[in-house]
C-alpha positions, 0 to 999 in steps of 0.5 A, spaced: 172 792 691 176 796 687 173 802 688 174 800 696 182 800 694 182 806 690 179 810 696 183 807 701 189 808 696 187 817 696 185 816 704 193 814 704 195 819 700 191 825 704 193 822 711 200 822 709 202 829 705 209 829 707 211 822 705 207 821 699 209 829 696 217 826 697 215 820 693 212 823 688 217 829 687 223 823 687 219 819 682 218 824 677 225 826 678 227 819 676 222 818 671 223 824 667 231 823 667 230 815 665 225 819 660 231 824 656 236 818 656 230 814 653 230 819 648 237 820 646 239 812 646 234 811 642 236 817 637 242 814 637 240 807 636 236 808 630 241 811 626 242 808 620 238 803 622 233 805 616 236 800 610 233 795 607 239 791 605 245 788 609 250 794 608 257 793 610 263 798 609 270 796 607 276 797 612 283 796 612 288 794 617 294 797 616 300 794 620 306 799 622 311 801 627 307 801 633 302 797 631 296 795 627 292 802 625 285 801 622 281 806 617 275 806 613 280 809 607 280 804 601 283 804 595 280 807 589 278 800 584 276 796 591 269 797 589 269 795 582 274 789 583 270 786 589 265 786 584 267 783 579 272 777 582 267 775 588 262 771 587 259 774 595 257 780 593 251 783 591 253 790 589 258 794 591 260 802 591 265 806 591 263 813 596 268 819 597 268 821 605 264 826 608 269 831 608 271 832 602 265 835 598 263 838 605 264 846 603 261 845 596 257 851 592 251 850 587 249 854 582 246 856 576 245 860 571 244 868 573 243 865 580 248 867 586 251 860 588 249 857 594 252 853 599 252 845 599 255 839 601 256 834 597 258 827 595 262 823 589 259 816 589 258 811 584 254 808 579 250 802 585 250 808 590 242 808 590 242 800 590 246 800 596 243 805 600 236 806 602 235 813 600 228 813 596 228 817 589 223 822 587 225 821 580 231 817 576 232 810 576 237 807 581 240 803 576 241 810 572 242 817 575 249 816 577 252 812 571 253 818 566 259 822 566 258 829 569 252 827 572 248 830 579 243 827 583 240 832 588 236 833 594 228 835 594 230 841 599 236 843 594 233 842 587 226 848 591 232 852 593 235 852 586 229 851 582 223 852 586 221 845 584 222 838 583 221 837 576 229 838 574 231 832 571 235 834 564 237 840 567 244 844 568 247 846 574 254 848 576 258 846 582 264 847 585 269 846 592 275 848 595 278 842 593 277 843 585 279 850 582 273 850 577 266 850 577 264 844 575 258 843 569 253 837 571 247 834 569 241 833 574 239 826 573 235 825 579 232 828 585 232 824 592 227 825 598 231 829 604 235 824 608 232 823 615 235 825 622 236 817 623 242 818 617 249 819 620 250 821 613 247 827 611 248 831 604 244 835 598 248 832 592 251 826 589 256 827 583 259 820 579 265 818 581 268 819 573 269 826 577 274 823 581 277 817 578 279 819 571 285 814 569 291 817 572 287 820 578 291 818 584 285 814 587 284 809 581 290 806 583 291 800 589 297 805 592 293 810 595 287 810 599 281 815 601 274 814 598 269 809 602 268 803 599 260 799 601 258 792 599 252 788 600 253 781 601 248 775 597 243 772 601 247 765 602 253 769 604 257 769 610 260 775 612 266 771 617 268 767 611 268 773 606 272 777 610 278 771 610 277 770 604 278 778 602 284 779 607 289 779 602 285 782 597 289 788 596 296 784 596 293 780 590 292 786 586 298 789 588 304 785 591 307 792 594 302 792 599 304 787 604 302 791 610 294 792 608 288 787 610 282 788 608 275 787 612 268 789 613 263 790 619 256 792 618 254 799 616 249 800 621 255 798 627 259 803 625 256 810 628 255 806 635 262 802 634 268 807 631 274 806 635 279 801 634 285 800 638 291 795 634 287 791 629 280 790 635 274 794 636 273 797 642 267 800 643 265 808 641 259 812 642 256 805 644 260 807 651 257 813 653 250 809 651 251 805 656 254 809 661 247 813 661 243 808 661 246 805 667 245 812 670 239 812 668 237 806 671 241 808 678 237 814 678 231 811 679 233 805 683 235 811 688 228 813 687 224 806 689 229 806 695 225 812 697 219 809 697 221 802 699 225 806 706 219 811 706 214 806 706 216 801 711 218 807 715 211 809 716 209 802 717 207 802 723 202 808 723 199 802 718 199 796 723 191 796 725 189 797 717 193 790 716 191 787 723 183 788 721 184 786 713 187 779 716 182 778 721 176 780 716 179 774 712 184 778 707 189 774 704 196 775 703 196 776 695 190 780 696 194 785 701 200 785 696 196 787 691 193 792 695 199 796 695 203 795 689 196 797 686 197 803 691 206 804 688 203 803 680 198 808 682 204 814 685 208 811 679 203 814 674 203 820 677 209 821 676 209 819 670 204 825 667 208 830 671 215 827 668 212 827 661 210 835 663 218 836 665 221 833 659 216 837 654 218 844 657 226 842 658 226 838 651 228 844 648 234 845 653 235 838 653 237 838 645 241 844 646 245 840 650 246 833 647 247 837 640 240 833 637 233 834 635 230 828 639 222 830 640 216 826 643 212 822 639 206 817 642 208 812 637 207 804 639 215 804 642 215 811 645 208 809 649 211 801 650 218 804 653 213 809 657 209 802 660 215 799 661 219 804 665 213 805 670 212 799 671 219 797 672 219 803 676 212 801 679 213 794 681 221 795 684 218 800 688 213 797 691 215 790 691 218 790 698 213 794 703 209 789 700 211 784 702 213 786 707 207 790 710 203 784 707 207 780 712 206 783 719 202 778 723 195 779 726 196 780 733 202 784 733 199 789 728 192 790 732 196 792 738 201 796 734 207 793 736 212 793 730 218 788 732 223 790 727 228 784 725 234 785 725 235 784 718 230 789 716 233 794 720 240 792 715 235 792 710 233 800 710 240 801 711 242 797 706 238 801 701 241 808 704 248 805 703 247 803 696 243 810 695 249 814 697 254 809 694 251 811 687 250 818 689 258 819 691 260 815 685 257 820 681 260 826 684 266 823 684 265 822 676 263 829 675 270 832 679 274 827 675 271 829 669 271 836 669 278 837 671 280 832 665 276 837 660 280 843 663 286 840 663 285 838 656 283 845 654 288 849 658 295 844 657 299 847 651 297 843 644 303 844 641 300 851 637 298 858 640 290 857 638 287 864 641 287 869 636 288 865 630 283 866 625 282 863 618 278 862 611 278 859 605 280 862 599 274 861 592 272 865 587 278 870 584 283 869 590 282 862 589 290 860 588 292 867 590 294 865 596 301 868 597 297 876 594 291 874 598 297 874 605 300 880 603 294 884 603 292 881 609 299 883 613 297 891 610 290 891 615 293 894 622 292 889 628 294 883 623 301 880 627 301 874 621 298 871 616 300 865 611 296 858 608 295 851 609 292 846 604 287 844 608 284 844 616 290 844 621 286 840 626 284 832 624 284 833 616 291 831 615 293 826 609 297 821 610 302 816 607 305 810 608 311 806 605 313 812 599 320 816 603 326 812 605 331 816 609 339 814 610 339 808 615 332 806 614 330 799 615 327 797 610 322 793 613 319 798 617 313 800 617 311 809 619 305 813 618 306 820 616 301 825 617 301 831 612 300 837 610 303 843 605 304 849 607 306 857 605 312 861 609 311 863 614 306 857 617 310 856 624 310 863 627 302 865 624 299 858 628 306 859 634 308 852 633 315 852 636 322 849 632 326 844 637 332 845 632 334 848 624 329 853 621 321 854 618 319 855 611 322 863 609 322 867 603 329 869 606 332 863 603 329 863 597 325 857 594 323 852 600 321 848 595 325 842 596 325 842 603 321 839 608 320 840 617 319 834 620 316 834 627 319 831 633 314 824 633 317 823 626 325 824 628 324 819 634 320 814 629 325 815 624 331 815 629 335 819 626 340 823 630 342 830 628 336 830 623 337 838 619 341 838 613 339 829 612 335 827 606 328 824 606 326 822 599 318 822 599 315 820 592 322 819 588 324 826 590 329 829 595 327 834 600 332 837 604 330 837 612 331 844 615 328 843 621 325 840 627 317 842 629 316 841 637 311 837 636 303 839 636 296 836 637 293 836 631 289 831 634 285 831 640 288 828 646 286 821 646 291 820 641 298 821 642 301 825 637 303 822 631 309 823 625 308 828 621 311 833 616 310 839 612 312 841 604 314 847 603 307 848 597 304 855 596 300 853 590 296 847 593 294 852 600 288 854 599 286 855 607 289 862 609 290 863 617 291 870 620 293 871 627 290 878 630 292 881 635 288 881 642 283 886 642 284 888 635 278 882 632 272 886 631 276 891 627 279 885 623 274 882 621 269 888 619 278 890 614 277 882 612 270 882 610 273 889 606 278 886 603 273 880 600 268 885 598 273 889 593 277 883 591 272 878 590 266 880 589 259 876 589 263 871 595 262 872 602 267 870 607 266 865 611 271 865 617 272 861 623 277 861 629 282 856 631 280 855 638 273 853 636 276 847 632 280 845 638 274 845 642 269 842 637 275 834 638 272 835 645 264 836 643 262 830 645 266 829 653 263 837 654 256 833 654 258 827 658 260 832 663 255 837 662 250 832 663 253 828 668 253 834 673 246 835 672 244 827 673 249 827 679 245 833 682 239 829 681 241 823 685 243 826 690 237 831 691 233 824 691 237 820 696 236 827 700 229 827 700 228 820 702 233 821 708 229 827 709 223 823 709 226 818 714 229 823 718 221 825 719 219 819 721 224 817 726 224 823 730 216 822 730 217 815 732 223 817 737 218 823 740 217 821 747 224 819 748 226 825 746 222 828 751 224 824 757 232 825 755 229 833 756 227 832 762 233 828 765 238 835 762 239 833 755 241 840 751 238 839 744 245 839 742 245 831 745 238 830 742 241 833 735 247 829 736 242 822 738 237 822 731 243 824 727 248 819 728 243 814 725 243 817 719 250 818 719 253 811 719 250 809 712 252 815 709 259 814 711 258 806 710 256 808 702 263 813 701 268 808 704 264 803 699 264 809 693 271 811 693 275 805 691 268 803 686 270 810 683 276 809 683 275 804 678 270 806 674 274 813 672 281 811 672 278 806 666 274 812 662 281 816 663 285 811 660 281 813 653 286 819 653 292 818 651 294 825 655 290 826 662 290 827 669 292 824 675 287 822 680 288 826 686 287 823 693 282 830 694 277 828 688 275 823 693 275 825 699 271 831 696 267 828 694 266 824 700 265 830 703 260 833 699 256 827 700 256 827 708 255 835 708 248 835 705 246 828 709 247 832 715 244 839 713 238 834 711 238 830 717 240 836 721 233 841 720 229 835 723 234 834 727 233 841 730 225 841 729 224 835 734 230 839 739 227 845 740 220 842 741 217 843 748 218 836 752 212 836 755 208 837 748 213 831 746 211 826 750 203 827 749 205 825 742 201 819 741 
């Protein structure tokens, strides 16, 4: 019997090549695009996934003026105090941010130094994190003072093995102004791709936290801090009895709140809004998948619609089966068998796609996701085939399954009413999915050219910069000076750190006239050389820029137009700000400028006037003179500090880099919405075939009595049309909806434009029609004599 199924099975397939090629180029469409978003999800659900323990990072919730602002900044002795006063915590450790030993140099003796980044961490790191060591003890290799733990692939590139431990190495930082003597205490196996996290070297904390050291008090706040909890401990009763953990340390810090979240939430959960978590990359997780699962929805609808189409070339097969004794189930079976058997073929053709575009696909979502048959790839590949199966072909089984006997062996298919609503319920839906998406992709494009065209405050084109190391390390004012003798340098000057997102911060230590004392501001800030606002063409809303024109600027300070508004202050230039115990002059008022991307509104800052911390030096090149500058840089660096490569990067590609993750969401949303539209088109096409097909003597007959083929295209096409325009009336106030929420997410956007929808309506109902139209035709031109032999 089974042989006898699968034979009727390929017969079908043979007899009706158009139907059964649409099905399976649709659902191999949907398959291998359901396929890559399986992939990147899982990718970006697996991170940090591989720890043993319970990890959780301490936060704080920091009340301001404008709201409540949580960071992942704690301070200094948090670490060591939770565990010593909390009976809760397992371990704890205290661990320097990302950032902050990123651009790091290691070296040893008589070998040129090479680039590395790196972490300050303490004691407990290794009982904390999974991170397996090669060799060391997790009790021991970070407890010493001046000690190093290294990677497997560093401790090669250094030494060309992994017996180093004992040894001595240097490292060093932008950051730090010497090179630092460590001893290797342990090597550590090369971090996996799942770690949000990535590394060469950990140095112990007794680098940074030294007494004295402006992270070994309660005041300031920079370094992460992760705890593991005891077996019997309750993370929601902890975090209320660590609330005011940082008050009771210091009872200056009355606006600091003290919480965790689990370690492993934090890739996928990272934005919150005053004080409430709401949401992250877990966003677009859950906008791919749900594109995912629209996209082969639309696929399954193809085959349902062409199935039950075609159901009446099929009438005597089910009329004889019934009447020979077959069971309804047994005929059920018969056709899922067939919808399972169409899907697993599309499966093998997806997997072959996915496989040659994987490379591609990797470019784009900026990972290394492959294809591994493990038990989990191999289950979530059964899974979608046969969700994708069982959707697919539960409906034209039940429905052929269900023809009556009689009516079959004569061929009379007397479609009800309700499955004729049914099919076009399905063409509607198809297409409502199918406009959303257009309308999504214009919105999204127009955002993200409206956020990379608009005015950031600064000039970003043309604007180069390096940061200084090795024998111009803290020479940045000789280093400015000679870089302006190089022909096609319109400006140079320095900062103490990156423009764009990297800016410290402070709280409650500055007090100006007629401040109330119990308000609360955040200042960004930054310490920069002479000359900073013309180099980068920031723009003064009043008083003047740091310059060597008026002597030493060095107790004089520029406050940005978001600082003055949240001060209050009127006629601010000539008024005093005191900022840690010292009085600074404000002599001018910068425009403000988005040193953040534009999901944030611009915040308060201020600059100091410190040559002698700037260690980031920016160059403004004139248009079309950039190769010739940098091969004169390059110069410079080789002449003045040999042995050291210049390492340059340009503004603008830090300006993009904020909007990485909303190029792909647009990137990857063209892609899907043009998918889903060529498979809604596919299966209207097929519907097209078949109705012009069934509709053949009618045709013919309207001929002969003076129809012109432009009233027969007119007849076959406005059946297709109405579902269509049903499906934009639905989608546009849907969409609507679902982008002006996604928009909301910056603080600067668009205005959605009545022409988005209506173009993307558009869109939708002009491919519809081209579908529709070239069958349309075929069966216009055709001869009405031939049209009415057809059987």
């Amino acid at each position: 019997m089974f042989k006898h199924h699968l034979l009727l099975i390929f017969r079908n397939f043979k007899k009706y090549k158009s139907s059964f090629f649409i099905n399976l180029i649709g659902l191999s469409a949907g398959l291998s695009c359901a396929l890559f978003i399986y992939l990147w999800v899982n990718s970006e659900m697996s991170m940090d996934k591989f720890h043993t323990k319970n990890i959780y990072q301490a936060m704080e919730n920091q009340r301001t003026s404008d709201g409540i602002n949580t960071i992942d900044g704690t301070s200094g002795p948090l670490a060591e105090a939770l565990a010593k006063e909390m009976p809760e915590v397992e371990n704890a450790v205290t661990v320097s941010p990302d950032y902050w030993l990123a651009k790091s140099k290691v070296a040893i003796n008589g070998q040129p130094a090479l680039k590395a980044g790196g972490r300050f961490a303490g004691p407990d790191f290794f009982k904390v994190f999974s991170f397996p060591l090669v060799t060391g003890s997790a009790d021991k290799v970070l407890k010493e003072k001046n000690t190093i733990v290294i990677s497997e692939s560093l401790a090669k590139k250094l030494f060309q093995t992994t017996d180093v431990v004992g040894k001595e190495m240097t490292w060093s930082n932008i950051e730090v102004n010497k090179e630092n003597p460590v001893l290797i205490s342990g090597v550590f196996k090369d971090l996996p791709a799942t770690s949000s996290t990535q590394f060469d070297f950990l140095v112990s904390l007794d680098a940074i936290m030294s007494p004295g050291s402006n992270f070994a008090n309660w005041r300031n706040v920079g370094p992460n801090t992760f705890v593991t909890l005891k077996k019997d401990a309750d993370p929601k009763l902890f975090n209320t009895k660590i609330r005011d953990f940082i008050k009771q340390n210091n009872k200056d810090e009355k606006n600091r709140e003290l919480f965790i979240r689990p370690y492993a939430d934090s890739y996928l959960y990272s934005n919150y809004e005053n004080g409430v978590l709401v949401g992250g990359r877990i966003d677009y997780i859950k906008l791919f998948s749900l594109i995912a699962v629209f996209i082969l929805v639309i696929a399954c609808i193809n085959f349902m619609n062409l199935s039950t189409a075609k159901a009446s070339r099929r009438l005597k097969e089910v009329g004889i089966k019934k009447v020979m004794g077959a069971q309804r189930g047994t005929l059920i079976l018969q056709y899922m068998a067939e919808s399972m058997l169409l899907t697993f073929m599309a499966l093998f053709i997806s997997l072959l796609v996915v496989e040659l575009l994987l490379p591609q696909f990797n470019q784009i979502i900026g990972k290394q996701v492959t294809l591994h048959y493990d038990a989990t790839l191999i289950a979530a590949l059964l899974g979608i085939a046969i969700f994708t199966g069982l959707i697919s072909g539960s409906y034209p089984a039940l429905y052929l399954s269900g023809l009556k006997p009689s009516a079959a062996l004569k061929g009379k298919l007397n479609l009800s009413s309700s499955a004729l609503w049914t099919r076009q319920g399905l063409v509607v839906f198809q297409f409502t999915l199918s406009v959303v998406l257009i309308v999504a992709v214009f919105v999204i494009y127009k955002q993200i050219e409206y956020v990379q065209t608009s005015n950031p405050g600064f000039k970003k084109d043309n604007v180069l910069y390096f940061e200084t190391e090795g024998k111009l390390k803290n020479k940045a004012d000789f280093s400015i000076e000679k870089i302006k003798e190089i022909p096609g340098v319109l400006n140079a000057s320095s900062i103490n750190r990156e423009l764009l997102g990297d800016l410290n911060y402070t709280f409650g230590d500055f007090s100006w006239e007629g401040r109330d004392p119990k308000e609360n501001i955040k200042f960004q800030n930054g310490d920069v050389n002479a000359g900073f606002i013309e180099t980068v063409g920031m723009e003064m809303a009043a008083g003047r820029s740091f310059s060597k024109k008026f002597g030493s600027d060095t107790s004089k300070i520029m406050i940005n137009e978001a600082g003055i508004k949240a001060m209050r202050l009127k006629n601010p230039v000539g008024k005093t700000f005191k900022l840690w115990g010292s009085d600074f002059e404000i002599i001018g008022v910068i425009k403000d400028f988005h040193f953040e991307s534009m999901h944030q509104p611009v915040r308060p800052m201020y600059l100091r006037y410190k040559p002698e911390y700037t260690n980031r030096i920016m160059v403004k090149v004139a248009h079309g003179k950039e190769k010739e500058v940098i091969e004169a840089l390059k110069n410079f660096n080789t002449t003045y500090n040999p042995g050291f490569t210049l390492d340059f990067k340009f503004l603008d590609q830090d300006f993009q880099a904020q909007y990485a993750a909303e190029n792909r969401v647009a990137l990857l949303s063209r892609y899907f919405a043009i998918l889903a539209v060529v498979i809604s088109c596919l299966g209207l096409f097929g519907l097209a075939t078949f109705t012009a097909e069934r509709r053949l003597k009618e045709i013919g007959i309207r001929k002969i009595l003076g129809a012109s083929n432009y009233n027969v295209i007119y007849t076959l096409s406005r059946d297709f049309t109405k579902p269509v325009i049903a499906a934009i009336l639905i989608a546009l106030p849907l969409s609507y909806v679902l982008t002006q929420y996604w928009l909301n997410t910056f603080a600067y956007r668009i205005d959605l434009k009545l022409w988005f929808f209506i173009g993307a309506g558009f869109t939708a109902l002009v491919i519809s029609l081209v579908t529709v139209f070239y069958q349309a035709f075929r069966a216009a031109r055709m001869s009405p004599i031939t049209a009415i032999k057809e059987d």
